[in-house]
ZADO-1210 file (C-alpha; in nm, 4 decimals, padded with zeros to 6 digits):
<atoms>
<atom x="01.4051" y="01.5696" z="02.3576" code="UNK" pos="1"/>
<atom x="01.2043" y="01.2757" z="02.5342" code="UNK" pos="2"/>
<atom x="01.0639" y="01.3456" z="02.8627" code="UNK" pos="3"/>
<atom x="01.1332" y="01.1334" z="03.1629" code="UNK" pos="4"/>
<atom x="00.8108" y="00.9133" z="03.0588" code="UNK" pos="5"/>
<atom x="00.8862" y="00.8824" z="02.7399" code="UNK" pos="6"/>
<atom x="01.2208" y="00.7685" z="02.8543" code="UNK" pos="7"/>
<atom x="01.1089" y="00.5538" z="03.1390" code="UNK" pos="8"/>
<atom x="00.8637" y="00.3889" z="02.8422" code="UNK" pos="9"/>
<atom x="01.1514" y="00.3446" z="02.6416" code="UNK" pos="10"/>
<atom x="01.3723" y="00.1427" z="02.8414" code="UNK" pos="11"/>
<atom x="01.0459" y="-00.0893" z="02.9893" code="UNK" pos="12"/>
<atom x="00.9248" y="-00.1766" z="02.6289" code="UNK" pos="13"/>
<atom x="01.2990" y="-00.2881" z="02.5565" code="UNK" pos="14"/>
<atom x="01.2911" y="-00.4963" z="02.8685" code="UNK" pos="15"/>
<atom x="00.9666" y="-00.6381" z="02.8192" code="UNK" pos="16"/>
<atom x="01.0546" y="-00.7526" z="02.4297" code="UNK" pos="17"/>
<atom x="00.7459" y="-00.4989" z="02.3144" code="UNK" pos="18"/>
<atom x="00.9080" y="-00.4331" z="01.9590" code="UNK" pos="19"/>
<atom x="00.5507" y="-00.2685" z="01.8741" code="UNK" pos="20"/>
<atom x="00.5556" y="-00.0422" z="02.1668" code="UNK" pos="21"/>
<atom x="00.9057" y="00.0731" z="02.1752" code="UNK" pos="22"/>
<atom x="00.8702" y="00.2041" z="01.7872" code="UNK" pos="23"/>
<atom x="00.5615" y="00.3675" z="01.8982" code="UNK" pos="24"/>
<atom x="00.7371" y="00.5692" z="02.2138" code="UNK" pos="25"/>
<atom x="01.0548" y="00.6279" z="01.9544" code="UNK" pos="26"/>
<atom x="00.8090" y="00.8228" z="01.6766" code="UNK" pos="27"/>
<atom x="00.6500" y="00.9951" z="02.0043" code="UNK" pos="28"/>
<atom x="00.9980" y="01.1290" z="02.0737" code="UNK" pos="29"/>
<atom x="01.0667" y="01.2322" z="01.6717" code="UNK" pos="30"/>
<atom x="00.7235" y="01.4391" z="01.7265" code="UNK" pos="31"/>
<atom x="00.8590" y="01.5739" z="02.0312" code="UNK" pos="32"/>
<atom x="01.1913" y="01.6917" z="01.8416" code="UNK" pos="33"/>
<atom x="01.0110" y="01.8476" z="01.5297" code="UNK" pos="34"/>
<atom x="00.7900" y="02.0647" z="01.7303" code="UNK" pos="35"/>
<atom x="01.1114" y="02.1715" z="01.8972" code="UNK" pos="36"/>
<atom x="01.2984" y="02.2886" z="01.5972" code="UNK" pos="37"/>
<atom x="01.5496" y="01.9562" z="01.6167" code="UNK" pos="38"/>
<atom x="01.3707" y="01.8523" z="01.2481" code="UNK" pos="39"/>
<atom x="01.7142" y="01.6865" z="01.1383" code="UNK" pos="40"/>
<atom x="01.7521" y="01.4420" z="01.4419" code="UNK" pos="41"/>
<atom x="01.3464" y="01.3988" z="01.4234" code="UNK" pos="42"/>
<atom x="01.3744" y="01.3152" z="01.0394" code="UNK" pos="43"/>
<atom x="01.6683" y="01.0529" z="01.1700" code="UNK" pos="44"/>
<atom x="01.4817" y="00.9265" z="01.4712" code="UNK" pos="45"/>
<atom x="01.1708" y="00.8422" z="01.2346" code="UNK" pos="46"/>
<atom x="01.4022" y="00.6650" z="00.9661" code="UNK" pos="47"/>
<atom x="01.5616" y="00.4722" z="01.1833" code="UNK" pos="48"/>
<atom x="01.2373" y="00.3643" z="01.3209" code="UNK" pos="49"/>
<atom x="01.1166" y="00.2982" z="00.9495" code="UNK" pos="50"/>
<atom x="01.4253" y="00.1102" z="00.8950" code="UNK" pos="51"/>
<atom x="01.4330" y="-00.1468" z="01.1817" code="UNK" pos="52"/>
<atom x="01.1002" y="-00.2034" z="01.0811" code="UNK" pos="53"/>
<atom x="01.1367" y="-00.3569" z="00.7687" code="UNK" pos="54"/>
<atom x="01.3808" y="-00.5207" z="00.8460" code="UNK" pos="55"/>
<atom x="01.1859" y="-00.6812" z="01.1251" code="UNK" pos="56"/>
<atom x="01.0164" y="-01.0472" z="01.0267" code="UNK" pos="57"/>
<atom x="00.6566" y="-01.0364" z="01.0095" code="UNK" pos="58"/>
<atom x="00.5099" y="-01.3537" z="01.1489" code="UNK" pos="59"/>
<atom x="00.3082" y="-01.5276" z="00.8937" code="UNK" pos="60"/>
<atom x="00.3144" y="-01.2032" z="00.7212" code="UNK" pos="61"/>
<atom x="00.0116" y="-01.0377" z="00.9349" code="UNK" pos="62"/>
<atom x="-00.0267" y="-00.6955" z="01.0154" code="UNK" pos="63"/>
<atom x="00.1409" y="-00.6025" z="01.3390" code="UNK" pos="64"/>
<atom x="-00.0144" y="-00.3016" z="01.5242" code="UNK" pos="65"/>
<atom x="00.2269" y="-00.0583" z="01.6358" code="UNK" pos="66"/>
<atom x="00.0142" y="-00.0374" z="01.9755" code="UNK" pos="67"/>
<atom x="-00.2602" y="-00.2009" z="02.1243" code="UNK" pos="68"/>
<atom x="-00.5228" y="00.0251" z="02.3356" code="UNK" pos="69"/>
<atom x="-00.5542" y="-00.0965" z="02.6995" code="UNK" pos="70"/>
<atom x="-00.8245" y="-00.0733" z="02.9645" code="UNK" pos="71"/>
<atom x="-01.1657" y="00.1475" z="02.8742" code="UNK" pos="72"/>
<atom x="-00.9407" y="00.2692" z="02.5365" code="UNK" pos="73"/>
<atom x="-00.9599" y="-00.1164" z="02.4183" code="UNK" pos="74"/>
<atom x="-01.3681" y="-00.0969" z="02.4492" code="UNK" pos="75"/>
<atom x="-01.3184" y="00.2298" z="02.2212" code="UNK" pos="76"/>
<atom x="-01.0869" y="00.1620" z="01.9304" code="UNK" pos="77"/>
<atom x="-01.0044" y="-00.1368" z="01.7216" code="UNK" pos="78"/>
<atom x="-00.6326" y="-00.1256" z="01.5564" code="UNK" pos="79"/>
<atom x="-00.4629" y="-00.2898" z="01.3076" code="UNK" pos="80"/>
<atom x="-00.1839" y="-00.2637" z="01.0969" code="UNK" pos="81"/>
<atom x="-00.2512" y="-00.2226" z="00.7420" code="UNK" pos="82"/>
<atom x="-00.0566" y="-00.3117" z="00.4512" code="UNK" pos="83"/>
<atom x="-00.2984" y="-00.0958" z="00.1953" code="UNK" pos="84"/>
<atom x="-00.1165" y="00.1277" z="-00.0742" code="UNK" pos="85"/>
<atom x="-00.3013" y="00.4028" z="-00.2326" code="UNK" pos="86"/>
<atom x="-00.2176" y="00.2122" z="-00.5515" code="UNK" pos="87"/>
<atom x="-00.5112" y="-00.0193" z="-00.4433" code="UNK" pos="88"/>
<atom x="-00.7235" y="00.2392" z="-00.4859" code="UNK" pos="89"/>
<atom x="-00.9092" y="00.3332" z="-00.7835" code="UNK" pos="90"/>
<atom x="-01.0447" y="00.7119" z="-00.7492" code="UNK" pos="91"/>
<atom x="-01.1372" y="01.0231" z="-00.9854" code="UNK" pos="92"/>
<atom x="-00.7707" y="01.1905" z="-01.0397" code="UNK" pos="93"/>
<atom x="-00.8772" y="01.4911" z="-00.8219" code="UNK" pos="94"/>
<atom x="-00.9569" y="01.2932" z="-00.5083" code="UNK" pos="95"/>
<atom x="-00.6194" y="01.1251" z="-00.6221" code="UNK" pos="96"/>
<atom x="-00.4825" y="01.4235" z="-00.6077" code="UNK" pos="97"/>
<atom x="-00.5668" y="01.5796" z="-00.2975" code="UNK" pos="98"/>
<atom x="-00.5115" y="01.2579" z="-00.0492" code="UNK" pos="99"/>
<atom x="-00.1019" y="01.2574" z="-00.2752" code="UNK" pos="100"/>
<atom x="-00.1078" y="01.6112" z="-00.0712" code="UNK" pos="101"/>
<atom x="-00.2052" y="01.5094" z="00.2436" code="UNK" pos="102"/>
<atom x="00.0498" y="01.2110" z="00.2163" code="UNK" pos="103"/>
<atom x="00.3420" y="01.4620" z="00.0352" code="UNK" pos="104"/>
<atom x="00.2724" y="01.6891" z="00.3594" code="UNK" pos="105"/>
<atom x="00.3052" y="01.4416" z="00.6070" code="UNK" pos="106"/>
<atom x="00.6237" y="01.3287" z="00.4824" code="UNK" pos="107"/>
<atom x="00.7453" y="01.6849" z="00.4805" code="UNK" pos="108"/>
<atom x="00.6226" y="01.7864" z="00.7844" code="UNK" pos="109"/>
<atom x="00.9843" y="01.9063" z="00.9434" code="UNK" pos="110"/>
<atom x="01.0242" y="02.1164" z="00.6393" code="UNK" pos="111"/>
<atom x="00.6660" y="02.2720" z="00.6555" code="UNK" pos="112"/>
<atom x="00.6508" y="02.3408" z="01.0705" code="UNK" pos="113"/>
<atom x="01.0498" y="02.4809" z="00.9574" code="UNK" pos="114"/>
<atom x="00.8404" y="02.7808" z="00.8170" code="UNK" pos="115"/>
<atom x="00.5149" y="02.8021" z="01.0652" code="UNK" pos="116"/>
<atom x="00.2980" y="02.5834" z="00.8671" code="UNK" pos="117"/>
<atom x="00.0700" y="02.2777" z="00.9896" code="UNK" pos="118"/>
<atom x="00.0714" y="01.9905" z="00.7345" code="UNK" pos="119"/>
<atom x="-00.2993" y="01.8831" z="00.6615" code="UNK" pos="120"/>
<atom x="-00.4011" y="01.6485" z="00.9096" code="UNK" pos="121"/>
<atom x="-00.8315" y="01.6620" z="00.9941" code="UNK" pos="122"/>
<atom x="-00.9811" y="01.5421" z="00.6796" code="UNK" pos="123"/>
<atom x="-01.3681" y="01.4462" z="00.6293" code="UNK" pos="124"/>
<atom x="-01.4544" y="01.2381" z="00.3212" code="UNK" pos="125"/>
<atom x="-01.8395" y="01.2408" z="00.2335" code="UNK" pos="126"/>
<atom x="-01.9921" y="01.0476" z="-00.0280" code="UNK" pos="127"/>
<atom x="-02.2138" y="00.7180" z="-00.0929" code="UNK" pos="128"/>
<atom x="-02.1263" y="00.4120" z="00.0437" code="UNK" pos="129"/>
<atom x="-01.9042" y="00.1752" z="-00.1094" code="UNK" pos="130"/>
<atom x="-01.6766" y="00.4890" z="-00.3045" code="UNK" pos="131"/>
<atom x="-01.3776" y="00.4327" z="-00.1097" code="UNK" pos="132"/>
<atom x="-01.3948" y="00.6457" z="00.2296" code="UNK" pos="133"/>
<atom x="-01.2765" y="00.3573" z="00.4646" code="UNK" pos="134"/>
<atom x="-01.0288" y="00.2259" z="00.2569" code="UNK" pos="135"/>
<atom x="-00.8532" y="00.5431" z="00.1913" code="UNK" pos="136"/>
<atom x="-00.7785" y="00.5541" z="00.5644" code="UNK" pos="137"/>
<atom x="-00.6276" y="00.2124" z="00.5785" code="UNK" pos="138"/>
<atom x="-00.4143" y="00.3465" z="00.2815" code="UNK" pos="139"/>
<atom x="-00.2973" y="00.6637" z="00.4279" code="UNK" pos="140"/>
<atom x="-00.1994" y="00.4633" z="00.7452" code="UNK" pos="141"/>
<atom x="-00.0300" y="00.1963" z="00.4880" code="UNK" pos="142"/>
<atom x="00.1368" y="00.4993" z="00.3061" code="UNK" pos="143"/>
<atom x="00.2769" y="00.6382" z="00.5896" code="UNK" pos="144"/>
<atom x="00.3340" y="00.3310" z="00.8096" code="UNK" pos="145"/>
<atom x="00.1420" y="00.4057" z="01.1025" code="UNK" pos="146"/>
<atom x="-00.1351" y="00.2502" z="01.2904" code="UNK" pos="147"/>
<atom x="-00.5464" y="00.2864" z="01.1924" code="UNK" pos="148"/>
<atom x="-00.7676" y="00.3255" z="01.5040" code="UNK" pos="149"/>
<atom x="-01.1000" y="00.2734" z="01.4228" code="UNK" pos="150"/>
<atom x="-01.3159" y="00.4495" z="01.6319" code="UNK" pos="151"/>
<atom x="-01.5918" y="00.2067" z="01.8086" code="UNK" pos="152"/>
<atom x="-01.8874" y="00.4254" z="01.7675" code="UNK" pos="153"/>
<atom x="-02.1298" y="00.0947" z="01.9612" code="UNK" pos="154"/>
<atom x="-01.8338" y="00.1817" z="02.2637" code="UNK" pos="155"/>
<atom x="-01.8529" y="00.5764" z="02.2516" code="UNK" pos="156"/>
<atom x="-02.2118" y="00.6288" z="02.2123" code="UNK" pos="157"/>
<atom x="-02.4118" y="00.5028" z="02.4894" code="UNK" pos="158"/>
<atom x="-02.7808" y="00.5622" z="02.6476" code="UNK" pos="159"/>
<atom x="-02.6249" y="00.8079" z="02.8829" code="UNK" pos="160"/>
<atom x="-02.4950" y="01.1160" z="02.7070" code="UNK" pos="161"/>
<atom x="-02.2679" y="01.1984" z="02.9878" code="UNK" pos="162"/>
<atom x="-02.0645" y="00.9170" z="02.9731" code="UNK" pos="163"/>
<atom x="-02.0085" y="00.9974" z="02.5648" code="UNK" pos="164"/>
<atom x="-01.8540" y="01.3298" z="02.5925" code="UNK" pos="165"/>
<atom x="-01.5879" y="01.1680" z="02.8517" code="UNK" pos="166"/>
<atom x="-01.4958" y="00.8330" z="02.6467" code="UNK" pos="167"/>
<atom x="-01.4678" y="01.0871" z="02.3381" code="UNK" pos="168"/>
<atom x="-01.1874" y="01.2930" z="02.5735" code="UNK" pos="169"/>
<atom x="-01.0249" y="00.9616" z="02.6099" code="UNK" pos="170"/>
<atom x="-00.9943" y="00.9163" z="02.2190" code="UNK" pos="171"/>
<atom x="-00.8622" y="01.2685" z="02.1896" code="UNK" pos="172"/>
<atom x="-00.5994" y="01.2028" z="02.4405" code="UNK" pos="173"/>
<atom x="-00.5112" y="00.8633" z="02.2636" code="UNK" pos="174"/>
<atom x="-00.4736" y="01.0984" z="01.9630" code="UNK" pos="175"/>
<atom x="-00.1916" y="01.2913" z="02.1271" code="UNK" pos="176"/>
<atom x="-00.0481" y="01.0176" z="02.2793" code="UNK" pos="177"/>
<atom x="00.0374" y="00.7972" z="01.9874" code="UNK" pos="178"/>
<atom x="00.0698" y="00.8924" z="01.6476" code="UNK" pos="179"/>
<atom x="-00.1567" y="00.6737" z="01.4016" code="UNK" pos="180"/>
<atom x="-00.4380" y="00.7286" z="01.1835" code="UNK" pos="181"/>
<atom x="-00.7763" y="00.7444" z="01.3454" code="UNK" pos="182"/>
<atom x="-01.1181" y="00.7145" z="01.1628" code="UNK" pos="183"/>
<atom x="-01.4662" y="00.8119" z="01.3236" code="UNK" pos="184"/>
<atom x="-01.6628" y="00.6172" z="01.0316" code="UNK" pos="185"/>
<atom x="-02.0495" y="00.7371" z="01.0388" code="UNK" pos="186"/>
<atom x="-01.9660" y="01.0658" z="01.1859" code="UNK" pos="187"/>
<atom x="-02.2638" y="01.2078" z="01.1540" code="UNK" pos="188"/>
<atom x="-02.3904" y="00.9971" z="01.4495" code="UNK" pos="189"/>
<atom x="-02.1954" y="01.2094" z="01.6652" code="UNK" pos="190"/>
<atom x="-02.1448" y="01.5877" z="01.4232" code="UNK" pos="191"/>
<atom x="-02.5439" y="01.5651" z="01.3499" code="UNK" pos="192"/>
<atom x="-02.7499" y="01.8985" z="01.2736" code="UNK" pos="193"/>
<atom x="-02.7621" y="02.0982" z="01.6348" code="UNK" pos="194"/>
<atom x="-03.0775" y="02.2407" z="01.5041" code="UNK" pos="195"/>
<atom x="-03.2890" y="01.9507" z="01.4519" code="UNK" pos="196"/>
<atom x="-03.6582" y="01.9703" z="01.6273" code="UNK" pos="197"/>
<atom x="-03.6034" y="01.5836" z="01.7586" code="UNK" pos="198"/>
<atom x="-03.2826" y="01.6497" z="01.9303" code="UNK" pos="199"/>
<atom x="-03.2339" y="01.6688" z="02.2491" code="UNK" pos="200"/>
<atom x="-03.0317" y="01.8876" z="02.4945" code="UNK" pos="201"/>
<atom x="-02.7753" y="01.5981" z="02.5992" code="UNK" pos="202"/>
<atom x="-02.7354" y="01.4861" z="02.2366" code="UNK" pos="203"/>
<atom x="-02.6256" y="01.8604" z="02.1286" code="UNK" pos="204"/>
<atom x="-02.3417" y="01.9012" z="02.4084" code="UNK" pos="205"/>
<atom x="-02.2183" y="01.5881" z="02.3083" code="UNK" pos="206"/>
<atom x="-02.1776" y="01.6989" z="01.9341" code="UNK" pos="207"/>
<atom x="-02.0278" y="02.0566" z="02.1377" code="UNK" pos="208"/>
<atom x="-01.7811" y="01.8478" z="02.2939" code="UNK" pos="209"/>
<atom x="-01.6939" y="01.6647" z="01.9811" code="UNK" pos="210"/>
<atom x="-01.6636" y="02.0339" z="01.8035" code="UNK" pos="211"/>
<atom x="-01.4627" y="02.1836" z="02.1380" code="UNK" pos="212"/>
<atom x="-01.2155" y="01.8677" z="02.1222" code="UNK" pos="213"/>
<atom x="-01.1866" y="01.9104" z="01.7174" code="UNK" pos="214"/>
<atom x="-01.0997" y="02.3105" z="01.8096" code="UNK" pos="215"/>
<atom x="-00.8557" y="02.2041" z="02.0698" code="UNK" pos="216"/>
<atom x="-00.6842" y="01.9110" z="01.8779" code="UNK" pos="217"/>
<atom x="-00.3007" y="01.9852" z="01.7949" code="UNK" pos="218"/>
<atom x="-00.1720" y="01.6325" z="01.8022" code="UNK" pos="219"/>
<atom x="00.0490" y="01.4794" z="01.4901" code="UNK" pos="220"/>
<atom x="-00.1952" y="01.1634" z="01.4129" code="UNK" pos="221"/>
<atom x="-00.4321" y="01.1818" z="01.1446" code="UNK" pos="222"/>
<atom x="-00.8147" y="01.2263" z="01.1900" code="UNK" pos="223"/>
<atom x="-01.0049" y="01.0839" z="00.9276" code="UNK" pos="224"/>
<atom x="-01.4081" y="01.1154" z="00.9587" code="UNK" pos="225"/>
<atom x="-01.6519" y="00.9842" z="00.7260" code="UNK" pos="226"/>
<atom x="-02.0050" y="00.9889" z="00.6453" code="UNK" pos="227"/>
<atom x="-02.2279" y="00.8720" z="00.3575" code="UNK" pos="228"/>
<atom x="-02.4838" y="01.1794" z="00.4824" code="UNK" pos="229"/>
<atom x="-02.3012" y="01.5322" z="00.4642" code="UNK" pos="230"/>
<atom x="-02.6485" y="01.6867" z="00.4346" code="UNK" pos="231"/>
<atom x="-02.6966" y="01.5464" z="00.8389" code="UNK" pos="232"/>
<atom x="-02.3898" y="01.6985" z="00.9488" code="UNK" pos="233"/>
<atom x="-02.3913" y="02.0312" z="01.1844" code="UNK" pos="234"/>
<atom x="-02.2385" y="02.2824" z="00.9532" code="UNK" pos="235"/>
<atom x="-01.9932" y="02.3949" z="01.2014" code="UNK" pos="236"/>
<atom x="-01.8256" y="02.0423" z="01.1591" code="UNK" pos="237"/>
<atom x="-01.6878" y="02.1449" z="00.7950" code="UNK" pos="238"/>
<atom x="-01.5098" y="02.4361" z="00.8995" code="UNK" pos="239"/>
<atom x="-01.3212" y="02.1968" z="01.2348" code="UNK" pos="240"/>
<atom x="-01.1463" y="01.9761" z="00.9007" code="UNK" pos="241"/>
<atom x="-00.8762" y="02.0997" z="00.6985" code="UNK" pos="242"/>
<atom x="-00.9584" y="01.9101" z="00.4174" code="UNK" pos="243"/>
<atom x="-01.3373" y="01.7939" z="00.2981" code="UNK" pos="244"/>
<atom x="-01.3289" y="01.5444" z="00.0106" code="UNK" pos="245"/>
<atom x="-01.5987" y="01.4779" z="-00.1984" code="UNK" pos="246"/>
<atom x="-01.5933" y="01.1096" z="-00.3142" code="UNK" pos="247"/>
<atom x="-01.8507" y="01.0432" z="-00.6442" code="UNK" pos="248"/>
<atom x="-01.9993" y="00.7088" z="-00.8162" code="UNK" pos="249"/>
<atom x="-01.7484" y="00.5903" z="-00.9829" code="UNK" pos="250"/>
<atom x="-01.7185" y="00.7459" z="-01.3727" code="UNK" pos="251"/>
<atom x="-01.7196" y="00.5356" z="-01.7119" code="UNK" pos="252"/>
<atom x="-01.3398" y="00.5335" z="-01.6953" code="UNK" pos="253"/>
<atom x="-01.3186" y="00.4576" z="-01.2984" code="UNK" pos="254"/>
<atom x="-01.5310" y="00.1640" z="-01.3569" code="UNK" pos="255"/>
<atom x="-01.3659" y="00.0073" z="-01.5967" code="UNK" pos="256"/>
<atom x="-01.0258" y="00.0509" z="-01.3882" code="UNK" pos="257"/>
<atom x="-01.2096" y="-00.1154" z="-01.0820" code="UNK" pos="258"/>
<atom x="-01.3050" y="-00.4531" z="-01.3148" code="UNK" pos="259"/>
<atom x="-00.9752" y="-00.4696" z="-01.4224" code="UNK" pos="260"/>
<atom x="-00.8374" y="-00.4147" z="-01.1049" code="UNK" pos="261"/>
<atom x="-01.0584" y="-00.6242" z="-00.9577" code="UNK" pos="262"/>
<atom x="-00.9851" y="-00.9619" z="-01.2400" code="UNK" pos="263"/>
<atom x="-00.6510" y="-00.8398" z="-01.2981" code="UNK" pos="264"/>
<atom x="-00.5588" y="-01.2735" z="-01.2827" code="UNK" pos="265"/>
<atom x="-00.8552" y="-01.3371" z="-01.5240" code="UNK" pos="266"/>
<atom x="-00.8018" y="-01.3137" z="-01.8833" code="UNK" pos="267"/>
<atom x="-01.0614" y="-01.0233" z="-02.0001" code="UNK" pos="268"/>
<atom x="-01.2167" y="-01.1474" z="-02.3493" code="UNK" pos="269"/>
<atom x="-01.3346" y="-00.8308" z="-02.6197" code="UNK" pos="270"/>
<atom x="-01.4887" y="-00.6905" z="-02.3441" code="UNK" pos="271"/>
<atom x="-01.7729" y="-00.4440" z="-02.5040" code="UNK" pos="272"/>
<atom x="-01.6980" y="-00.1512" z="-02.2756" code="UNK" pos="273"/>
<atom x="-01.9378" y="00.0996" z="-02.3437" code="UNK" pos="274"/>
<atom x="-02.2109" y="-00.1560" z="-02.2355" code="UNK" pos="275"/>
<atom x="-02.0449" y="-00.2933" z="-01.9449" code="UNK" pos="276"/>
<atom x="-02.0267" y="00.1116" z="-01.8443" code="UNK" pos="277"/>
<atom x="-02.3836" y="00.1733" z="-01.8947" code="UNK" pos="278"/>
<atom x="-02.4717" y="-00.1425" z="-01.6590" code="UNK" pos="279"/>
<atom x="-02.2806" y="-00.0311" z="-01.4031" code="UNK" pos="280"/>
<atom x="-02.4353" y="00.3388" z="-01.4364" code="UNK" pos="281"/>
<atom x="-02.5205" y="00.4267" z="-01.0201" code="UNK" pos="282"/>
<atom x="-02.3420" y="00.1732" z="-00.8165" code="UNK" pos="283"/>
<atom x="-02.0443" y="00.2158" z="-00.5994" code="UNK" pos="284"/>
<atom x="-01.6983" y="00.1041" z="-00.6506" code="UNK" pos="285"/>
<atom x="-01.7264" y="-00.2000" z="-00.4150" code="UNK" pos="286"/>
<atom x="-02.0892" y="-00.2946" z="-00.5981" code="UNK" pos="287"/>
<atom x="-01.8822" y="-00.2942" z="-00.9020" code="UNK" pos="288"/>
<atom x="-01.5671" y="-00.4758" z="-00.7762" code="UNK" pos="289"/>
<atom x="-01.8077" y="-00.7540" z="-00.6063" code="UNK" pos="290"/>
<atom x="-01.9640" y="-00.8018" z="-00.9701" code="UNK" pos="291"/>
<atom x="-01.6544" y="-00.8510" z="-01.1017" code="UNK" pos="292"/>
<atom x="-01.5545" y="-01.0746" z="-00.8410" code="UNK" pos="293"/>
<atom x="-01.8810" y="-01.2707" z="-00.9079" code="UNK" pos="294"/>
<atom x="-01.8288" y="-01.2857" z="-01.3148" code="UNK" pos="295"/>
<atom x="-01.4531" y="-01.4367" z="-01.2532" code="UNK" pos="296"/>
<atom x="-01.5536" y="-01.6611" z="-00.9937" code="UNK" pos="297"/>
<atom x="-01.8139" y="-01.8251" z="-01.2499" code="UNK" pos="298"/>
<atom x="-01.5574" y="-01.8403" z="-01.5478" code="UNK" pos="299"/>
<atom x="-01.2839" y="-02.0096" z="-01.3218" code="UNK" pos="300"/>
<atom x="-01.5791" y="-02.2634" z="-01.1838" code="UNK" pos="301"/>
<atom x="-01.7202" y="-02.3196" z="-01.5004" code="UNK" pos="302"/>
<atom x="-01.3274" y="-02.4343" z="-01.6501" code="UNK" pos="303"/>
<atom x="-01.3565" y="-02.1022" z="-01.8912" code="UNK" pos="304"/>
<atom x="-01.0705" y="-01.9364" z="-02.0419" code="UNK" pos="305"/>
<atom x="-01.1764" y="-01.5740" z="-02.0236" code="UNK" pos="306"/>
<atom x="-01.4676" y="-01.3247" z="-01.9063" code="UNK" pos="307"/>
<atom x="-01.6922" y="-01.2230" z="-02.1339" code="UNK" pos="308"/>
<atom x="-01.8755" y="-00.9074" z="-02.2174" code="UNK" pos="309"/>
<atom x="-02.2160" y="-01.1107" z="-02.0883" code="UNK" pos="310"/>
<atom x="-02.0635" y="-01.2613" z="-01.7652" code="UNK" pos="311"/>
<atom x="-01.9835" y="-00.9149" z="-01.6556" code="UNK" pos="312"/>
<atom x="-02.3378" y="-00.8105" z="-01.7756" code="UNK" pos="313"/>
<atom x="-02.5461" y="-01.0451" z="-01.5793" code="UNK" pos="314"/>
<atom x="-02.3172" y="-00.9707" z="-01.2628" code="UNK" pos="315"/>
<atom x="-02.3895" y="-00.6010" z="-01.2624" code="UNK" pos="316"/>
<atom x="-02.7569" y="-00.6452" z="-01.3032" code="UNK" pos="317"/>
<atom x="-02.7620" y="-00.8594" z="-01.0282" code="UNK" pos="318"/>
<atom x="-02.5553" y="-00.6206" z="-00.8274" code="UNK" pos="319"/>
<atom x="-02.8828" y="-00.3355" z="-00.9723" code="UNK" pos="320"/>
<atom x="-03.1498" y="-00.5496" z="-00.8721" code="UNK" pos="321"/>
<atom x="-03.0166" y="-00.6404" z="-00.4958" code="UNK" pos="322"/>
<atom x="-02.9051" y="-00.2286" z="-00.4776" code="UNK" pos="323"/>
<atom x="-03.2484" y="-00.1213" z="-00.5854" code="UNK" pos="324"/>
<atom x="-03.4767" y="-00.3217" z="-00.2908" code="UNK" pos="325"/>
</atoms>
C-alpha cells in the first residue's frame, strides 16, 4: 500500500490543483502494490489513472508532463510529454519486433513479477545517427503513457569529475522515484572504454559509478541509452542492459516506407522506385525523410500536382552531397 509520503503527497497535490503530480504519486502507489503481490488492485490503480487521463482536456492540445524535476534535478533532465506512437516509426521488422516486447512486457508486468520474472526494462540502442534511437524513446513513453526524461549530459558532466558521479546518483534516485522513461542520449560520453591510454583516473570512476548505479538499479521506469559509437563503449556496459538493439541504414523497402510516410498528403506520381532506392543507398532515415520533405515542399510551392521520380532524385543527392563533407 502507499506509505505515509506517498500519502501525505497525495492529499497536497489534490489541494494544490497539481493534476500532473497527483497521477504521478497514484502510479508510484500501483508500483508499490505490484511488487507486493496486490497485482489486481495495482492493474486497477493504473487504469484508473489511464482513464482520468484521457478524459482530462489538454490545453491547446500540448503535451503535459506528468512531473516536472525541481531544484539541481531541473539543471539535469528535460521532460516532456510525448504523444509519439510506434506507428510513427518506420524500422526493419526485427527492431519492430523486439521494442513490441519490451512494450507487451510492460503492460504485463503484474502477470510476469506473478511468476518471479522482471519485464525488460534497461535497453541500449546503437546505430548511426538519424536511424531512429531518440525517437523510439519518445514512442515507448507515448506507448505506454508515461513521461521521457532526457538526460542533460551539458548538466551531468562537468570539469570536476566528483561532482558527476553525485548528480548521476541524483538521476538514479529520480528513476525510483517516478516512473517515466529516461534516455542518456550519447552514452558513450559517460560508458566510454576504461582502458583507453588518454583516460584519466577521475574519468574511469565516473563510468564505475555509472556501471555500480546500472548494477544497483531495480526501479519500474525505463532506461533507454543510446549511442551512434558502440565500438567506444566499455564492454562491461552491454552486459548492465537487458536488451541491446542494433538499429541499421534504412533497407530498399524501409526507405521507400519513410518517403511515403514522410509525403503521405502529397500525391506520389509513377514514382521509379528502384532508382529513388539506389539514391538514397547510405543515408539515415531522417536524411531520407528531410529529402522528402524538401521534394514536397517544392511541388506544393511550385503549384504542382504530384512528386515526381526526379524531384525526389535531386533531393536525395542533395541530402549525399551535404552528408559526404
Amino acid at each position: 500500500m502507499a506509505t505515509a509520503d506517498q500519502v501525505k503527497a497525495l492529499v497536497r497535490s489534490h489541494a494544490e490543483g497539481d493534476d500532473t503530480k497527483f497521477y504521478s504519486v497514484a502510479l508510484q502507489v500501483a508500483a508499490r502494490a505490484a511488487r507486493g503481490g496486490q497485482s489486481h488492485f495495482a492493474q486497477e490503480l493504473r487504469d484508473l489513472v489511464d482513464s482520468l487521463r484521457r478524459e482530462q482536456p489538454k490545453s491547446a492540445n500540448r503535451p503535459i508532463p506528468v512531473a516536472q524535476p525541481r531544484g539541481e534535478l531541473a539543471s539535469l533532465l528535460s521532460v516532456s510529454y510525448p504523444q509519439t506512437r510506434m506507428a510513427d516509426l518506420v524500422l526493419q521488422p526485427d527492431v519492430r519486433a523486439r521494442l513490441d516486447r519490451v512494450i507487451l512486457e510492460q503492460r504485463q508486468q503484474d502477470a510476469l513479477r506473478s511468476h518471479g520474472f522482471k519485464p525488460l526494462r534497461r535497453l541500449l540502442l546503437v546505430g548511426p545517427p538519424g536511424t531512429g534511437k531518440t525517437m523510439t524513446a519518445s514512442a515507448l513513453a507515448g506507448e505506454l503513457h508515461l513521461p521521457l526524461f532526457v538526460i542533460r549530459l551539458d548538466g551531468l558532466i562537468t570539469k570536476f569529475m566528483g561532482e558527476t558521479a553525485a548528480k548521476l546518483r541524483i538521476v538514479f534516485d529520480a528513476l525510483s522515484e517516478t516512473r517515466g522513461v529516461y534516455l542518456f542520449d550519447e552514452v558513450d560520453a559517460l560508458g566510454g572504454e576504461r582502458a583507453r591510454t588518454n583516460d584519466v583516473g577521475e574519468i574511469r570512476r565516473v563510468l564505475n559509478s555509472f556501471l555500480q548505479f546500472l548494477e544497483m538499479d531495480e526501479a519500474d521506469s525505463i532506461l533507454v541509452a543510446a549511442t551512434n559509437h558502440p565500438q567506444m563503449l566499455d564492454t562491461a556496459m552491454f552486459r548492465r542492459f537487458d536488451a541491446v538493439i542494433d538499429y541499421p541504414l534504412p533497407t530498399a523497402e524501409v526507405v521507400q516506407a519513410v518517403i511515403k510516410n514522410r509525403v503521405a498528403n502529397v500525391c506520389l506520381a509513377r514514382i521509379a522506385w528502384a532508382k529513388v532506392k539506389s539514391a538514397a543507398e547510405g543515408l539515415s532515415h531522417a536524411e531520407i525523410a528531410l529529402a522528402a520533405e524538401s521534394a514536397a515542399k517544392d511541388v506544393i510551392l511550385g503549384k504542382r500536382e504530384s512528386l515526381t521520380t526526379a524531384d525526389l532524385l535531386a533531393a536525395l543527392r542533395e541530402r549525399q552531397a551535404r552528408s559526404s563533407h
